[in-house]
C-alpha positions, 0 to 999 in steps of 0.5 A: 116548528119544523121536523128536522131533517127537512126543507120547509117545502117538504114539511108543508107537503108532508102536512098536506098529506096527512090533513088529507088523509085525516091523520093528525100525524105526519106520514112518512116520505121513503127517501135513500137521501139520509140528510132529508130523513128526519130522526122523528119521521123516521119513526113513521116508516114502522106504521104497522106497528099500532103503538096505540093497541092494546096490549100486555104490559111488558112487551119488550120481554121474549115469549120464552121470558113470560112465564106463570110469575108475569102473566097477564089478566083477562079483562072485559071487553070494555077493558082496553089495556092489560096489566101485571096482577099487582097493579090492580088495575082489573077493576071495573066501572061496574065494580064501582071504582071506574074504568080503565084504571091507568097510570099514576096523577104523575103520569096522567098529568092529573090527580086523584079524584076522590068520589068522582065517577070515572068515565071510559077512558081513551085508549092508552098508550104504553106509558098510560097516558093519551098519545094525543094529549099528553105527548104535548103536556096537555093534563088528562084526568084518569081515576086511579085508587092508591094500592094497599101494599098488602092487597098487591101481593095478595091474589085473593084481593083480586075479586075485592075492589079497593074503595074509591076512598083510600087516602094518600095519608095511609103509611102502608101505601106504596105505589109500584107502576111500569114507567119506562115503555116506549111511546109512539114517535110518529111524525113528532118534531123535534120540539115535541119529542124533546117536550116529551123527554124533559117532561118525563125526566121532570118526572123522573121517568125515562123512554128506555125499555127495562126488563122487570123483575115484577112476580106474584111475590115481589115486586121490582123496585124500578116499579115503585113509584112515590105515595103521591106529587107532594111525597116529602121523599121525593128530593123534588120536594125537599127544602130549596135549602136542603137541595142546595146543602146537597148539591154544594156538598156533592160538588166540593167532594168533587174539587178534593178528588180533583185537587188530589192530582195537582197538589202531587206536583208540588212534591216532585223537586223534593221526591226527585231528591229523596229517592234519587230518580228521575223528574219523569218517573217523579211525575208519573204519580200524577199520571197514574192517579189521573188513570184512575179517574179514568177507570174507576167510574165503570165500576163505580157508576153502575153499582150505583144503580143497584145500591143506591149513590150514598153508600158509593160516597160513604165509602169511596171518598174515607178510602181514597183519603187512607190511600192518600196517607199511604202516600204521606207515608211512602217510604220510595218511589215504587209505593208511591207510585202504586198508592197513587193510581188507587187514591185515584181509582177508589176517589173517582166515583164522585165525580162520576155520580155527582151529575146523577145526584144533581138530576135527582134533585133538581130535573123538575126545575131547568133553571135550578138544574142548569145553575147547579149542573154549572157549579159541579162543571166548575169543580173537576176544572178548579180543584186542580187549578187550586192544587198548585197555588195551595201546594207550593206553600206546603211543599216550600215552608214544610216538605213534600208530605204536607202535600198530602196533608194538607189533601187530608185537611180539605177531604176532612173538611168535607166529608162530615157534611158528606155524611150529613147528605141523604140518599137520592137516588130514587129506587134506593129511596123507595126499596128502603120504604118498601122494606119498612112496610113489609114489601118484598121487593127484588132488584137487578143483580150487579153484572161486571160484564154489563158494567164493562159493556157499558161504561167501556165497551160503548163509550170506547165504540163511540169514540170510533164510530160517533164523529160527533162523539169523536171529534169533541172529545178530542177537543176537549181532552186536548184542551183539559190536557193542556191545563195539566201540561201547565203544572209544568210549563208555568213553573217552567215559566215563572220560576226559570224566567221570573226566578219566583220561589215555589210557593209564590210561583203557583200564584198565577194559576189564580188567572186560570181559576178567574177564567173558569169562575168567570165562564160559568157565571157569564154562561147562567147569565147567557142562558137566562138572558136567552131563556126570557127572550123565548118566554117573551117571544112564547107570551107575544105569540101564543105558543109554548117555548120551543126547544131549538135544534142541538147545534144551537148549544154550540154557539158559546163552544164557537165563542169560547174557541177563539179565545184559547188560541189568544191565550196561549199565543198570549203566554207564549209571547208574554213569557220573557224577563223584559215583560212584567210577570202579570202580562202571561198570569193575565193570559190564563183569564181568557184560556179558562173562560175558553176551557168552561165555555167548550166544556159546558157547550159540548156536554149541552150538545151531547144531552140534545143529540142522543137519547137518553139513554146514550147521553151517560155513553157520550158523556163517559166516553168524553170523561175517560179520553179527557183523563186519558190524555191528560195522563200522558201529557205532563210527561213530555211537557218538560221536555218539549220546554227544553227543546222547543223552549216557552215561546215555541213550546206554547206556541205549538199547543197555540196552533193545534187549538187553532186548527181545531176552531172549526170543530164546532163550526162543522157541526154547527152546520153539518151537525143535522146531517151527521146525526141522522146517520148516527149509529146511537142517534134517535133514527137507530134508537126508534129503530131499534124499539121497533125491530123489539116490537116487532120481534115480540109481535112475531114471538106472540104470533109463534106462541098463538099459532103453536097452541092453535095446532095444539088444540086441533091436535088434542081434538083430532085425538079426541 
């Protein structure tokens, strides 16, 4: 296994060095070459910071945050960690329960022994865990009793040991644990890091810092932790069948929002005529409500984290189906317009928390994760290609209403079984328990700042600043734009050259949806097709299956970019009365196995270059350029038809996915290079727990200083 950034004479030096020193990690190579420096070695450079000494349990909070509600406990000097009062974690091995007690048997990779003496544990790690084993998934056994909820908040408990004998059977227990410190990066390659980061994700952990809100009365509800690996909350440990009711639930809700842009299209011959305006102002309703995709989720998806991801569901998808009947109801082209940017607004949140809940279910299984994470991929592409098809009947045998109507009908079909899905969303989970068994607990407070910051401010930032980011985005909005630039163009097509009528004209996008279908089957299959090959290769020579480097996640987006030029080459050239109307219906098979194949490439591609906790930045910044674009694309469609008419008008938007075919043929090869420089990449990211680390440190080190002079001050006076 390599460490990325480096040339293999370099990595064999590096390991010299270290085996020669006796370290057992890689030291760190001073270079002013950015494309030799290594995200993982780069950690290295910050040696002075022992990630392995003891120390409280809350260093990413400044001096001046740690007041009397979060002080730490004086341990013996056999102790080599401190800890929150809370987490009883005090006891002594000559108190009889062993020590030093750490972690949670999710953590430590083991269990709870009942009974068992407890030998000195090794030094431990801001996670709890030892760096030396655990980094790798290697299983450690450290004793942990299971805390009464009544003896955290209770100081008086602090000099009576729990027994060793507490079950995991009592309804009282609850277990609140700090999982989201930083761990020690040093010399890790890039298959070690990304072990560590699934492992954890497995676990529903996270290498991000929070500040915790943990006092002497409440206790933080991202400190809370389920009863045990089995806990029947855990929607790890749900039924296979209840898994998949949620997930299949989850990603229709996802398809109606989706179909509510495209069967507006249908109604905008008859809204022309009614209200006597113009096809471009007509059409701007699907403009608006896709402007509402786009904004709604920085409201919608850090909400989420505060009041859990049910409620935003219960809510959002009844009111966006009332905005929907607003617009049935309309009686001009101003409430219209206006109903149909908050239909999108209120509808959007689905679609944003929808890949939240799958990782909630199903992040303990890569498999089961990567096939339902397809299925929801699928849904925001096919609604739309289903809206045409669908609302050319309804606008052509009935009126421009039936439109929404039939919305309603698919939204109403949907949403008992939405009502039906429980929560996931794990604090929300585990603060409902806590309140049942009478513990006070306290959550972070909404703030629309930090929501603008993060779902706007930052994923606008990176747009600007990320090439990686940048440049796919463009392709993908250009791409998803072109398919809304279809709503118009084929009925151009079809209807002006195959003199179709309205309802059998929206037909042909049938093609589109096969494509899509037909990607993400044929990607599950590449996937395991790839998965067994590695496990195969793993069983022959021993060794654990290796995560390969990001830029491998662009192979299917390179596949998948020859194919969109041929398709709208093939439209462009097919759409004529002397050819047979299945030749440009057929064109759109290839356009959406291209559209899924880059789609689903370059949100892989995202999840492996960025830590975690930029991953929803990139993702986010890719949703709002994507819905952006696609906004502004179906008002100069018709009009470009017009001039350019069908063979060069799709033409045109042939050639600009031609030239944009390279993209990931660029980061294919140059992808190592530009990521190492990356403002939000892993070199930033461990820099900036370091600068952290080593603020905290200069902040203790003030503190110390300050009561040294204080005391020889009190003395001199004395």
């Amino acid at each position: 296994m390599v460490v990325i950034g480096t040339t293999k004479e370099e990595e064999e030096a590096l390991r010299a060095a270290a085996a020669a020193s006796n370290d057992p990690r890689l030291s760190y190579v001073s270079s002013t070459d950015a494309s030799t420096l290594s995200a993982y070695e780069t950690a290295s450079e910050f040696s002075d910071l022992n990630f392995n000494e003891a120390r409280p349990f809350r260093p990413e909070l400044d001096a001046e945050n740690d007041d009397a509600d979060n002080e730490t406990l004086e341990l013996g000097p056999d102790d080599t960690v401190t800890t929150p009062r809370h987490s009883m974690s005090h006891l002594r091995a000559e108190d009889g329960v062993g020590a030093p007690l750490v972690g949670d048997p999710l953590i430590s990779g083991g269990s709870i022994l009942e009974g068992a003496s407890a030998a000195p544990a090794p030094p431990i790690a801001d996670d709890g865990v030892n760096p030396s084993k655990a980094m790798l998934g290697e299983p450690q056994f450290v004793l942990d009793p299971y805390k009464k909820a009544s003896s955290l908040l209770a100081p008086a408990m602090h000099s009576q040991p729990l027994p060793l004998t507490t079950t995991m059977d009592d309804e009282d227990l609850i277990l609140p644990v700090q999982r989201d410190l930083p761990f020690d990066p040093t010399g890790m390659s890039e298959d070690q890091l990304n072990r560590v980061v699934s492992q954890r994700s497995e676990r529903g952990e996270s290498i991000v810092m929070h500040r915790t809100l943990t006092n002497k009365t409440h206790i933080d509800v991202r400190d809370l932790d389920y009863d045990n690996e089995q806990d029947p909350l855990n929607p790890f440990n749900w039924p296979t069948w209840k898994k998949w009711f949620v997930t299949f639930t989850i990603a229709n809700t996802c398809l109606c929002v989706s179909l509510g842009s495209s069967l507006y299209v249908a109604a905008v011959p008859e809204l022309m005529h009614k209200f006597h305006v113009s096809q471009t102002l007509t059409i701007s309703g699907l403009t608006f409500y896709l402007l509402g995709l786009a904004l709604g989720p920085v409201v919608a998806a850090p909400l989420s984290e505060i009041i859990g991801r049910r409620y935003i569901y219960l809510v959002t998808f009844p009111a966006c189906m009332l905005f929907a009947m607003g617009v049935g109801l309309s009686k001009n082209i101003e409430s219209v317009l206006v109903l149909r940017f908050f239909c999108g607004l209120i509808g959007s949140p689905p679609m944003a928390l929808a890949g939240g809940t799958i990782s909630d279910i199903w992040s303990d299984s890569p498999a089961g994760m990567y096939l339902a994470m397809s299925l929801f991929c699928l849904c925001p592409f096919l609604g739309p290609v289903i809206g045409p098809i669908v609302g050319g009947f309804a606008a052509e045998h009935k009126n421009w209403q039936w439109t929404m109507w039939v919305y309603l009908m698919f939204c109403g079909a949907v949403l008992p079984f939405l009502l039906a899905c429980p929560e996931t969303f794990k604090p929300a989970l585990l603060e409902a328990r806590a309140k049942k068994r009478g513990i006070n607990v306290i959550k972070p407070e909404f703030s629309l700042k930090n929501a603008i910051t993060s779902y706007l401010g930052r994923p606008l930032e990176m747009l600007v600043v990320e090439p990686i980011v940048c440049f796919t985005s463009i392709y993908i909005a250009f791409v998803f734009a072109v398919l809304f630039g279809f709503f118009e163009a084929y009925p151009i097509i079809f209807r002006g050259v195959y003199r179709m009528d309205m309802g059998v004209s929206g037909l042909p996008f049938i093609g589109v949806g096969v494509g899509l279908m037909l990607g993400v089957f044929l990607n599950v299959v590449y996937k395991q097709i790839e998965g067994k090959k590695k496990a195969k290769k793993a069983a022959e020579t021993g060794e654990k299956v290796g995560w390969d480097a990001p830029e491998s996640q662009l192979r299917i987006v390179e596949i998948g970019s020859v194919f969109l030029p041929i398709s709208l080459f093939w439209l462009a050239w097919t759409s004529r009365r002397s050819v047979h109307w299945i030749a440009p219906t057929l064109a759109g098979i290839p356009f959406g196995f291209g559209l899924m194949w880059v789609f689903l490439g370059i949100i892989s591609y995202y999840a492996y270059s960025f830590p975690p906790a930029y991953v929803a930045s990139a993702i986010s910044a890719n949703n709002l350029f994507r819905y952006l674009l696609a906004a502004v694309f179906p008002l100069f469609v018709v009009q470009m038809y017009q001039k350019l008419h069908v063979e060069w008008a799709t033409t045109l938007f042939a050639f600009i996915s031609l030239a944009m075919v390279p993209i990931p043929f660029v980061f294919s090869k140059f992808g190592e290079r530009i990521r190492l420089k990356s403002k939000y990449g892993y070199v930033a990211y461990f820099k900036a727990i370091a600068a952290e680390e080593a603020k905290r440190k200069a902040n203790n080190e003030v503190e110390k200083h300050s009561t040294t002079l204080s005391s020889s001050h009190g003395v001199e006076q004395v």
